[in-house]
C-alpha positions as CSV (number, residue, x, y, z in Angstrom):
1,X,30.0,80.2,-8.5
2,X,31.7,76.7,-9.6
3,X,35.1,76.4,-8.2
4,X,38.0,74.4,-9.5
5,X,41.1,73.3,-7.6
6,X,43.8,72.8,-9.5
7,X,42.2,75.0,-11.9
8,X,45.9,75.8,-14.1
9,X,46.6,71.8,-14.3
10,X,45.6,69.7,-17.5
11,X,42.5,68.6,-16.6
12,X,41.2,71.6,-14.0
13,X,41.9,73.9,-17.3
14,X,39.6,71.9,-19.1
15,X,37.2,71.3,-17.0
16,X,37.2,75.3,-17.1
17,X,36.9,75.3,-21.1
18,X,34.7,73.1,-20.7
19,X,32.5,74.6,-18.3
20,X,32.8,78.0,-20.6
21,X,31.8,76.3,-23.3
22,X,28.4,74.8,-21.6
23,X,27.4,78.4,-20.8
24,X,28.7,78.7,-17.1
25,X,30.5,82.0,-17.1
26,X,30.8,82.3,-13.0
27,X,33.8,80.3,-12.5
28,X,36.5,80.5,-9.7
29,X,40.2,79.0,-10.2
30,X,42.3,77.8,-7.3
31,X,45.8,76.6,-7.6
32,X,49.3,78.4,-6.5
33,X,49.6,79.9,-9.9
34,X,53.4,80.1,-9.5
35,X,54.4,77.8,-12.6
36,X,54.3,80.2,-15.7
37,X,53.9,77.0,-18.2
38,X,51.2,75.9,-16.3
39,X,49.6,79.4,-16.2
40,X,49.8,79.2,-20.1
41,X,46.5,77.2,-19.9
42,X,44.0,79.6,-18.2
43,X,44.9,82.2,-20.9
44,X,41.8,83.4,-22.4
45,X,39.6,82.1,-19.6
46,X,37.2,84.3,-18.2
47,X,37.5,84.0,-14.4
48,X,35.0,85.6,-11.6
49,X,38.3,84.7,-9.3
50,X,41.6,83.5,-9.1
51,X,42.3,82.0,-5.1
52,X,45.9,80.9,-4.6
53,X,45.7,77.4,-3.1
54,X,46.7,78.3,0.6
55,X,44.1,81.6,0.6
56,X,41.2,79.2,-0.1
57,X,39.8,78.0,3.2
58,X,39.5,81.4,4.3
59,X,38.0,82.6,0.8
60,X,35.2,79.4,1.2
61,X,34.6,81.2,4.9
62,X,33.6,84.5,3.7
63,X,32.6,83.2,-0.3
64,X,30.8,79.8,0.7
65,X,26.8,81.5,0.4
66,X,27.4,81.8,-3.7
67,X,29.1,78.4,-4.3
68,X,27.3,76.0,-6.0
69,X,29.9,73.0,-6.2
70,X,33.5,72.5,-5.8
71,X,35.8,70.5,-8.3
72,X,38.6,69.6,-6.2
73,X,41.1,68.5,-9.0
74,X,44.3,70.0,-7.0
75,X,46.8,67.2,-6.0
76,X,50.2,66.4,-6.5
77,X,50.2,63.8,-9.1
78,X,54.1,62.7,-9.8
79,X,54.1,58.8,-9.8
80,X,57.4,59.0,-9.3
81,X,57.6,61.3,-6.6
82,X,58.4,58.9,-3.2
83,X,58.2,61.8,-0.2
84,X,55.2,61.0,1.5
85,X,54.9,63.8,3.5
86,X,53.9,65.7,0.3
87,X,51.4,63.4,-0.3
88,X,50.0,63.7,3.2
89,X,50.0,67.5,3.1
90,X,48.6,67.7,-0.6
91,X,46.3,64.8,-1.8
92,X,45.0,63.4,2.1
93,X,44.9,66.1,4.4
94,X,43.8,69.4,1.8
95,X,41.4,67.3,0.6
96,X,40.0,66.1,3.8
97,X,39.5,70.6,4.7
98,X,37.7,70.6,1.5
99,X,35.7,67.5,2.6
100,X,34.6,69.0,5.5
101,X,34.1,72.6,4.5
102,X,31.6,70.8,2.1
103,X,29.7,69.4,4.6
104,X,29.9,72.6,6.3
105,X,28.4,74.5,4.1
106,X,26.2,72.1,2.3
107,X,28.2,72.2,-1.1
108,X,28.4,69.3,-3.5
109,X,31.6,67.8,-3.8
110,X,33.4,66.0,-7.2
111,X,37.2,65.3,-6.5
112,X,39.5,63.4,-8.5
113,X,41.0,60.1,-7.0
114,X,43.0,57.9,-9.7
115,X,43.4,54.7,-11.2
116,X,46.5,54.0,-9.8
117,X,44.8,53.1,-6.9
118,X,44.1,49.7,-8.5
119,X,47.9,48.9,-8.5
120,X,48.8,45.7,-10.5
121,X,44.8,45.1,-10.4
122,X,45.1,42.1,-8.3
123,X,41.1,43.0,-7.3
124,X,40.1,43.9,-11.0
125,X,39.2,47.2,-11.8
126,X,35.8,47.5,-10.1
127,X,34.6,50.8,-8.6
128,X,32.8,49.1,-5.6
129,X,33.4,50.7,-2.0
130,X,33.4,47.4,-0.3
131,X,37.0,46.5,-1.9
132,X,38.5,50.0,-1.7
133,X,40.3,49.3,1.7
134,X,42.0,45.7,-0.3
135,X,43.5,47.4,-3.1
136,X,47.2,47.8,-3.0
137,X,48.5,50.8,-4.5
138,X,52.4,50.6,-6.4
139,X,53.4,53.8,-5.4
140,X,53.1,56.5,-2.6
141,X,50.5,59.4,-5.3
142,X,48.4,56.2,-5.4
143,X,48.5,54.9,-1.9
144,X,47.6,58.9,-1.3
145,X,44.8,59.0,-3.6
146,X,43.5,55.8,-2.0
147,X,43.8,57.0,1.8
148,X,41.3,59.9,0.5
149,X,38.9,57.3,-0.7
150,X,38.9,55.1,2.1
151,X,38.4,58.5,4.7
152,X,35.6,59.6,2.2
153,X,33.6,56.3,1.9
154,X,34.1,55.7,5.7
155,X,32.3,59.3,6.6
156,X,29.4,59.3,9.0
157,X,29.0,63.0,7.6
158,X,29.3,63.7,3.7
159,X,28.2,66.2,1.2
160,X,24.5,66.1,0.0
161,X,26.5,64.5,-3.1
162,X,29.7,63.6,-3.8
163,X,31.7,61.6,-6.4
164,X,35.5,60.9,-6.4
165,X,36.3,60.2,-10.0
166,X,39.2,57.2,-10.8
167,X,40.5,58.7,-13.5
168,X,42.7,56.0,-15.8
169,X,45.1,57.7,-18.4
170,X,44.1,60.7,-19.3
171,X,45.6,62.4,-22.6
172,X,44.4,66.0,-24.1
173,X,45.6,69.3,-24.7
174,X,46.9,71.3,-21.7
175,X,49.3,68.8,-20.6
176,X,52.4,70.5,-22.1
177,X,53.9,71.6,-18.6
178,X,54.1,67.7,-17.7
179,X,57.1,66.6,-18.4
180,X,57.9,63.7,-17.8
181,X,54.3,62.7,-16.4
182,X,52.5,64.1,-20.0
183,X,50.6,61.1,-21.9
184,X,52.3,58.9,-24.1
185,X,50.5,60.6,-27.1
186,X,52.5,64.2,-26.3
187,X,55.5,62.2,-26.3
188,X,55.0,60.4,-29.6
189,X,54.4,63.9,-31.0
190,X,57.5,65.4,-29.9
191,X,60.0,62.2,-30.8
192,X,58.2,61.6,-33.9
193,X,58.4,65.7,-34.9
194,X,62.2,65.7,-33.8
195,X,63.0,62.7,-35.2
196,X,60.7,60.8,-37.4
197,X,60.5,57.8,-35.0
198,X,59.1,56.5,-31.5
199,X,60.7,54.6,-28.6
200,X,58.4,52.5,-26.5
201,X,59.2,51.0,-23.0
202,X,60.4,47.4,-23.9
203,X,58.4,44.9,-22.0
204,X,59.6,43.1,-18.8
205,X,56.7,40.7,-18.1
206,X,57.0,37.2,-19.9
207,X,53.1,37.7,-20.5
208,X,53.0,40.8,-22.6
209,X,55.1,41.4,-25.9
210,X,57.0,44.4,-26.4
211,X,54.3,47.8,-26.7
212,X,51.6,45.7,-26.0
213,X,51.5,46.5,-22.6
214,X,47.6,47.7,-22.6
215,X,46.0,50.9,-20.7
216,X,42.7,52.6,-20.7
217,X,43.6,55.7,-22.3
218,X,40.7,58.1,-22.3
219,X,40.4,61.6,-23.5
220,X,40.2,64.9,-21.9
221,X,36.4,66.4,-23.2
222,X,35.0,63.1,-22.0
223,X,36.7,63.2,-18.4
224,X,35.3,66.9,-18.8
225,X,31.7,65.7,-20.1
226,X,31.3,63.3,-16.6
227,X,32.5,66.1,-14.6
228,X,29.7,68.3,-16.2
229,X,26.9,65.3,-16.1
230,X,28.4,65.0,-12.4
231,X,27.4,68.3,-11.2
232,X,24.3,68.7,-13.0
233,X,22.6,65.6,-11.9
234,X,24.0,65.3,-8.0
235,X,22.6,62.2,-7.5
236,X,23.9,58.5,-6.5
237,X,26.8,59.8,-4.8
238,X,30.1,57.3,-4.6
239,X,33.2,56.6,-6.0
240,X,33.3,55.9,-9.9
241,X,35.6,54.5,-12.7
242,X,36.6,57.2,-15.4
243,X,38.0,55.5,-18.0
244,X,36.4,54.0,-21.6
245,X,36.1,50.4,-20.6
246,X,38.6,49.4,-23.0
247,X,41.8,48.7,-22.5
248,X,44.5,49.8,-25.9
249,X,48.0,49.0,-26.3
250,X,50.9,51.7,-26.6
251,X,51.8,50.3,-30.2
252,X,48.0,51.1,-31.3
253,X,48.4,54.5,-29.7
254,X,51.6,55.2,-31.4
255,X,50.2,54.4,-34.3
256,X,47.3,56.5,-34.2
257,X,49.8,59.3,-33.4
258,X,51.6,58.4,-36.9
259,X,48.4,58.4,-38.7
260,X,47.3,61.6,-37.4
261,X,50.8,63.6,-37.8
262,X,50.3,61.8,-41.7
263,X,53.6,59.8,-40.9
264,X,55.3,57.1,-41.7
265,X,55.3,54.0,-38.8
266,X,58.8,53.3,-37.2
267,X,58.7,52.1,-33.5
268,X,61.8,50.7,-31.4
269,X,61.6,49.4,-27.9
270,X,64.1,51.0,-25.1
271,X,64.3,48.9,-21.4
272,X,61.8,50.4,-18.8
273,X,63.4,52.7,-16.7
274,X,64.3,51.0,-13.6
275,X,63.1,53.5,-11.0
276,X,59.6,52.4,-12.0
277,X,60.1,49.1,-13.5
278,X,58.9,46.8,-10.5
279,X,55.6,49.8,-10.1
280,X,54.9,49.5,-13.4
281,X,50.8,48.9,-14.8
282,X,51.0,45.9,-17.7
283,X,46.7,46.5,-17.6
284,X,43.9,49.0,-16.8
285,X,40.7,48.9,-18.0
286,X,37.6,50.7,-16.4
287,X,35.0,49.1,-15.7
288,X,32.5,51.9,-16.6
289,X,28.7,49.9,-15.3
290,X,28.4,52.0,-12.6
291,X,28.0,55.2,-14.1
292,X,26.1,54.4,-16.8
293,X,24.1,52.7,-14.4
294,X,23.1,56.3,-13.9
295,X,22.0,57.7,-16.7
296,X,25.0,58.5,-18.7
297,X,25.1,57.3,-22.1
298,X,27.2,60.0,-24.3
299,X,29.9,57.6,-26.0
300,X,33.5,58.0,-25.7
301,X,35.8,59.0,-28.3
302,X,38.2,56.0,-29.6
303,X,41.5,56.2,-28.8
304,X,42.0,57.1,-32.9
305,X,39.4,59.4,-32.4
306,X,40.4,61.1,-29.8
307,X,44.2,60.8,-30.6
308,X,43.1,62.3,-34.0
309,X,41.6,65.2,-32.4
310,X,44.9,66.2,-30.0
311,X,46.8,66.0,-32.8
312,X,45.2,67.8,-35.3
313,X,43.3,70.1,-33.7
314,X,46.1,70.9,-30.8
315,X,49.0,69.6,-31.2
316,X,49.7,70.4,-34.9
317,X,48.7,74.0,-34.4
318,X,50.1,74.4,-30.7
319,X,47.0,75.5,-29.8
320,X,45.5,75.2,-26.0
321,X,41.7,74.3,-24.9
């Protein structure tokens, strides 16, 4: 059995697809299946089991003998969410009871920490342990996700192998319960659809022109293609960046997003919102030597590429991975 936390969020859905898709077929979802949107994107999935979130400790008890590795990809992940104590509960303490059920049982381990650990990326964007406990976090989900890493690196006892994945912006079908927290690319589609147009957050930092504020936006199959690599290899266990290595700017994603709906360009800037302005990310970029240090060397898809893709493929037909 491979089991997935978070297994009915964006990327635990297609980590599942993707599994699927590589010929594993005995797959166990976790997650409180209590959002019907959400649910919309295990439709079609063939599942051995689904384990709501708070059965699952007891469920590794009894099930742990026919587990081969554990994805834990639950979390809550609103950036804008500022009650710690959900944090605590969700992304440090559940995560610390899969931790050590792993250990337990001698299960491998691949979790999902986050770029936003890096904060304004004072240190760079390095995935080396020995800074981990410097980095300064703008907000609570990262501070969270950060906490995990620091308890996981700082473990006497760990998994035979384990890997907590930064993940920098992610985009891809199977995001369309989001909201607000969706990728920039599922909100170009929608304002561009309704409206022929797209508003972009207006700069507020004298060294970065309006849309040119620049992330490392990286698709979905390739977060799900290290994932896969990940649990196949289980070896050089650690921490690791999971982004492209190159940073893009909103204005060349927008773009990309006209060009793939076969529009015409018309972009306008609208002031930050200020509940985020002073935590807001002007530059990620992954800095991805580490794991190719190990062996992987399947390329990742271009931000036009993999914009192209969403679009046309998903998007466009409303279809779900």
């Amino acid at each position: 059995m491979i089991v997935v936390t978070g297994a009915a969020g964006f990327i635990g859905s297609c980590l599942l697809a993707g599994l699927q898709n590589a010929g594993y077929v005995d797959l166990v979802a976790v997650d409180d299946f209590s959002n019907s949107s959400k649910n919309k994107n295990l439709a079609g999935k063939k599942l051995t089991a689904k384990v709501d979130r708070k059965d699952f400790f007891r469920w590794i008890e009894d099930n742990h003998r026919f587990v081969q590795v554990i994805f834990h990809l639950g979390a809550r992940t609103d950036t804008t969410e500022f009650n710690r104590e959900i944090f605590q509960e969700l992304n440090v303490d559940y995560s610390k009871k899969v931790w050590n059920l792993c250990v337990e049982f001698g299960l491998p381990l691949i979790y999902a920490s986050s770029a936003a650990t890096y904060g304004l990326g004072e240190l760079g964007f390095e995935d080396n342990h020995s800074v981990i406990k410097n980095l300064k976090p703008l907000n609570p989900y990262g501070e969270s996700k950060n906490e995990f890493d620091c308890w996981a690196v700082d473990q006497n006892t760990k998994p035979y192998f384990w890997s907590g994945l930064k993940f920098f912006n992610v985009y891809g079908p199977n995001e369309y319960h989001k909201g607000r927290m969706a990728s920039v690319i599922l909100h170009a589609f929608n304002q561009i659809t309704q409206s022929g147009a797209m508003k972009l957050f207006r700069s507020h930092n004298s060294n970065y022109r309006d849309g040119e504020q620049l992330r490392d936006f990286v698709y979905v199959k390739d977060v799900v293609s290290v994932c896969i690599y990940l649990m196949e290899t289980r070896k050089n266990s650690g921490i690791y960046n999971l982004g492209t290595g190159k940073a893009r700017s909103f204005v060349d994603l927008t773009k990309a997003t006209f060009k793939a709906m076969e529009k015409s360009e018309d972009i306008s800037f609208v002031d930050t919102p200020i509940d985020i302005r002073d935590k807001y990310q002007y530059f990620t970029e992954a800095n991805m030597a580490k794991l190719k240090s190990t062996g992987y060397q399947k390329p990742f898809h271009t931000l036009e590429e993999g914009v192209a893709d969403y679009v046309g493929n998903y998007l466009m037909t409303n279809k779900y991975l």
